[in-house]
N, C-alpha and C positions, 0 to 999 in steps of 0.2 A: 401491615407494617413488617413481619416477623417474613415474608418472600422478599421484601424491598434489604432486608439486612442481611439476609442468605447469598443475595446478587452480588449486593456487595462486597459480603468477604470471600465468595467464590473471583470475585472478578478483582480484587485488590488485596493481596497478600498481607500488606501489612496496611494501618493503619496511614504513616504517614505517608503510602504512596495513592493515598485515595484523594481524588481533587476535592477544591471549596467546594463547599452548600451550591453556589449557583451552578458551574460547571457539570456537579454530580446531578442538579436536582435535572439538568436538563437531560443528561444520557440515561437519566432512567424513565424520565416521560419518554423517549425518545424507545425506549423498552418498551413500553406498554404498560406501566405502571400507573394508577390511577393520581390524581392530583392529591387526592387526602392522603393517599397511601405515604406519598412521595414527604410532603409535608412533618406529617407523624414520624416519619422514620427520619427526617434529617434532626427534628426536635431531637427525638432519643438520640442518635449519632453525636447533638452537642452536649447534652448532658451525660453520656460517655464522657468526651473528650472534656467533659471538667473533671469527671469522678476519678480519673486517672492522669490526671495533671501532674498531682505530687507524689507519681508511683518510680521507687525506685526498685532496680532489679538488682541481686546479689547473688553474681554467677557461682555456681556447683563447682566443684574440685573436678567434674569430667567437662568441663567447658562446653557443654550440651545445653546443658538444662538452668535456669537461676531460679530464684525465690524472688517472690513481688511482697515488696512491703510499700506501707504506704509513708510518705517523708512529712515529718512533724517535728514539731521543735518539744523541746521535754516540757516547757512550759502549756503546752496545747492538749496534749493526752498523757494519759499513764501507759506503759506499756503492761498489758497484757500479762498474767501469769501463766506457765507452762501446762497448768491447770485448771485455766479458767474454761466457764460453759457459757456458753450466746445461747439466751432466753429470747424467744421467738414474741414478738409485741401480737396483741391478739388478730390485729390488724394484717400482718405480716402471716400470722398462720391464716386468715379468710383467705387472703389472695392468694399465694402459694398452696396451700393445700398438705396433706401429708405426704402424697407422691413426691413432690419437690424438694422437703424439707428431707424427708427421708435421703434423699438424691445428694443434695448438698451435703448430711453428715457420712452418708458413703466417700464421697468424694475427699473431704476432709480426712477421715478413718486412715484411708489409701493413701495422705500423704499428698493430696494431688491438688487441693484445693487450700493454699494459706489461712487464716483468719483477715489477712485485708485482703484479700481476692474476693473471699466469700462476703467481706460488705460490701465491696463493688457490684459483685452480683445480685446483693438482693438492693439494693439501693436501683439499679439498672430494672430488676423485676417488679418492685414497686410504682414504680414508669411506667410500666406499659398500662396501655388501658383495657387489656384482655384480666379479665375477671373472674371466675380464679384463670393464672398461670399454669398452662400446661405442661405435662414435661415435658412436652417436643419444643415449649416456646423456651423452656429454661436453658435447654442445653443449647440453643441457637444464642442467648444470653450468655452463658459462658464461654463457647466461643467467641463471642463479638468482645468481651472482657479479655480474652485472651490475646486476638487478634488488635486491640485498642495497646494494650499493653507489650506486645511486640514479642512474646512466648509463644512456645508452640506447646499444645499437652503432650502428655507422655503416647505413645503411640497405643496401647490399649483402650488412655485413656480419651482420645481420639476416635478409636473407631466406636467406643460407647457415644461419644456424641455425636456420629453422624449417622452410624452405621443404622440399615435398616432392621429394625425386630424382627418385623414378620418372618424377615424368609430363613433365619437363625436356626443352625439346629445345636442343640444344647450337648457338648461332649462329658 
């Protein structure tokens, strides 16, 4: 699944320029992509595009960059104090793992990952059916949350998602 969603945001920039479920599922059989593969990844593709349905963006004072909050009515959730901690459900720490969890509060830490991005993303990582979540499957998950939501990361925080480790040399 996790090649089938690399294709796609390598081959579709943003989110709304990516065609319907039928359209997409045939150019990427048409790929070489197996039928379950193709299947599994349009499932997750829609339960993206529900999880960020009610996502609003609230552009930076540099017209570069915004903040993704998710759109709620005050009768539906509390908001959030400036100091609140997200307690990880046990369930939630089996599948992710501490690599990824660790990864999500760096991410956070850095300012780079909101509190309603980061439920998108494990909401998105609870989805998948890879058991535990790798970090290479996480950060293809926060990009596809990214890319669903029409942000682009900060560019450091960019090449840690895509960029390759191995061949890194540490300054």
């Amino acid at each position: 699944m996790f090649e089938v969603l690399v294709f796609v945001y390598q081959n579709y920039w943003r989110a709304d320029a990516c065609p319907e479920p039928g359209p997409l599922s045939r150019k990427l059989s048409a790929q070489g992509f197996e039928a379950d593969e193709i299947r599994e990844a349009l499932h997750w593709l829609d339960g993206l595009s529900l999880a960020t349905r009610g996502v609003q963006l609230t552009p930076h004072a540099d017209g570069v960059s915004a903040t993704v909050h998710l759109r709620t009515s005050a009768d539906d959730v509390l908001a959030a104090s400036a100091d609140a901690m997200r307690i990880y459900s046990q369930a939630e720490q089996a599948h992710l793992g501490a690599e990824c969890l660790g990864f999500l509060r760096f991410l956070e830490d850095a300012a780079q990952l909101s509190p309603d991005m980061r439920e998108i993303v494990l909401d998105r990582a609870m989805a998948s059916a890879s058991d535990p979540v790798t970090l290479e499957e996480l950060k293809i998950i926060i990009l596809m949350v990214h890319w669903s939501t029409g942000t682009e990361p900060d560019a450091l925080v960019l090449d840690e998602l895509c960029g390759d480790r191995e061949g890194r040399i540490a300054h």
